[in-house]
N, C-alpha and C positions, 0 to 999 in steps of 0.2 A: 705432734701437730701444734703449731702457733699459726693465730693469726694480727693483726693489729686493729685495734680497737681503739683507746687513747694511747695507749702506747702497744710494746710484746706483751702480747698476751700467751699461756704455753697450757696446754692442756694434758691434766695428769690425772691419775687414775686412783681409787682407796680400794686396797685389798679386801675382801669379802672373807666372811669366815666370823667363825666366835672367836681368834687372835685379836684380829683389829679393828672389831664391832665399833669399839668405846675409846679408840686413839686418832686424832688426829694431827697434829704438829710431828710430823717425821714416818706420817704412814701414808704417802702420797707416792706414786713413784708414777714412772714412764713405764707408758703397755709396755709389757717382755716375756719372752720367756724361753724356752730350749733350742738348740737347734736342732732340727732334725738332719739325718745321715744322709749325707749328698748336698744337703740345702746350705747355698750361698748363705752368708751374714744377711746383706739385705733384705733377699728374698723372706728369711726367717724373719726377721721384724714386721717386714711386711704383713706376712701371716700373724702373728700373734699380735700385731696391731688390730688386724680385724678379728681373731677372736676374742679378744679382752673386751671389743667395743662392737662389734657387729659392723664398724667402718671399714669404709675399702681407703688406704692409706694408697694417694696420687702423688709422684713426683712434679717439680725434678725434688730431689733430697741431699740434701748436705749433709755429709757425713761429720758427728761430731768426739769421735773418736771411740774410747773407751775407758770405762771405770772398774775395781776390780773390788768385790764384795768381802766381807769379812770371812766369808766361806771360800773363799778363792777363785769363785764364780768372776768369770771378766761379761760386761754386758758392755756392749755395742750401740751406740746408738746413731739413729738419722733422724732429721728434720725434714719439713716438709711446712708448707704453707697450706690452710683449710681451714673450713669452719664447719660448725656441728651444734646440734641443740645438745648438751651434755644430759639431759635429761632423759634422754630415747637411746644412750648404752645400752645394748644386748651383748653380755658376756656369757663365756662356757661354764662349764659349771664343775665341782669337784669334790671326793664322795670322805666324806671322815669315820672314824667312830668319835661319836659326840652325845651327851657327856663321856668325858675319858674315863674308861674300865667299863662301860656301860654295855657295854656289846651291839651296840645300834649304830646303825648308818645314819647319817645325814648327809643331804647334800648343799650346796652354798654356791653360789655365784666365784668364780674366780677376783671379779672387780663387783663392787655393790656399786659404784656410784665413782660417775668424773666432774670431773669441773674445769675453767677456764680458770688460772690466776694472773693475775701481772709477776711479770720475772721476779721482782719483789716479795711477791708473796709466795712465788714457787718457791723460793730459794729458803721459806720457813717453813714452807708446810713438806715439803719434799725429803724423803730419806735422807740422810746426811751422806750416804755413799753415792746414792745421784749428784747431789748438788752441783761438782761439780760440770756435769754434763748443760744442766743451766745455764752457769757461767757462760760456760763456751757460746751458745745460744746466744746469750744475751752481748758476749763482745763480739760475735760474727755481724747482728743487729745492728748493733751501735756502728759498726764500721761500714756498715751499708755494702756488707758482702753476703746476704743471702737473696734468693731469687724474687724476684718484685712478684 
């Protein structure tokens, strides 16, 4: 999701979990996550946009390619133009043994908390393997080739 404010603004998401409690600078990414069997690319963004964030994610959406993880994981991404209190996220939730060797369940939020940044500041708080999906974003922007 981005929308404009004094300039791109781009709304990304911090993973939930005792991982990435106490990291910020590169623990920021774009809602994601699996595709399910049958399910178009889109479609699956779609859906894990709204479960990460409890939003319903509206086109039209520009597609801005793909990036591929150190895990070999390729993620897909689209844009979309919207605005949202980042504050009122409702994400799914997901079950660990924590403390590790402990034998106990916990459960966590998949995303604890999103935000608005300016491309700028996406592009330092954001994974380093997203980043450049940002880019893209942000010279689609500048070129005044995404939907008004």
């Amino acid at each position: 999701m981005y929308r404009q404010r004094e300039g791109l603004e781009v709304l990304l998401v911090h993973l939930g979990g005792p991982f990435w409690a106490k990291k910020d600078q590169g623990a920021w990414f774009l809602p994601k996550g699996e595709i399910e069997p049958g399910e178009d690319l889109l479609g699956a963004a779609r859906r894990e946009f709204e479960e990460e964030t409890g939003l319903r994610a509206a086109g039209p959406f520009t597609e801005l390619g793909a990036v591929v993880q150190k895990s070999g994981k390729t993620v897909h991404a689209w844009a979309f133009r919207g605005d949202c209190d980042p504050g009122t996220i409702r994400s799914n939730t997901f079950t660990m043994e924590w403390p590790p060797r402990s034998g106990r369940q916990a459960e966590f939020p998949e995303v604890d908390r999103a935000r608005f940044f300016s491309a700028e500041e996406a592009l330092a708080h954001i994974h380093p393997v997203e980043a450049d999906l940002v880019s893209r974003l942000q010279r689609l922007w500048t070129d005044g080739r995404l939907p008004a």
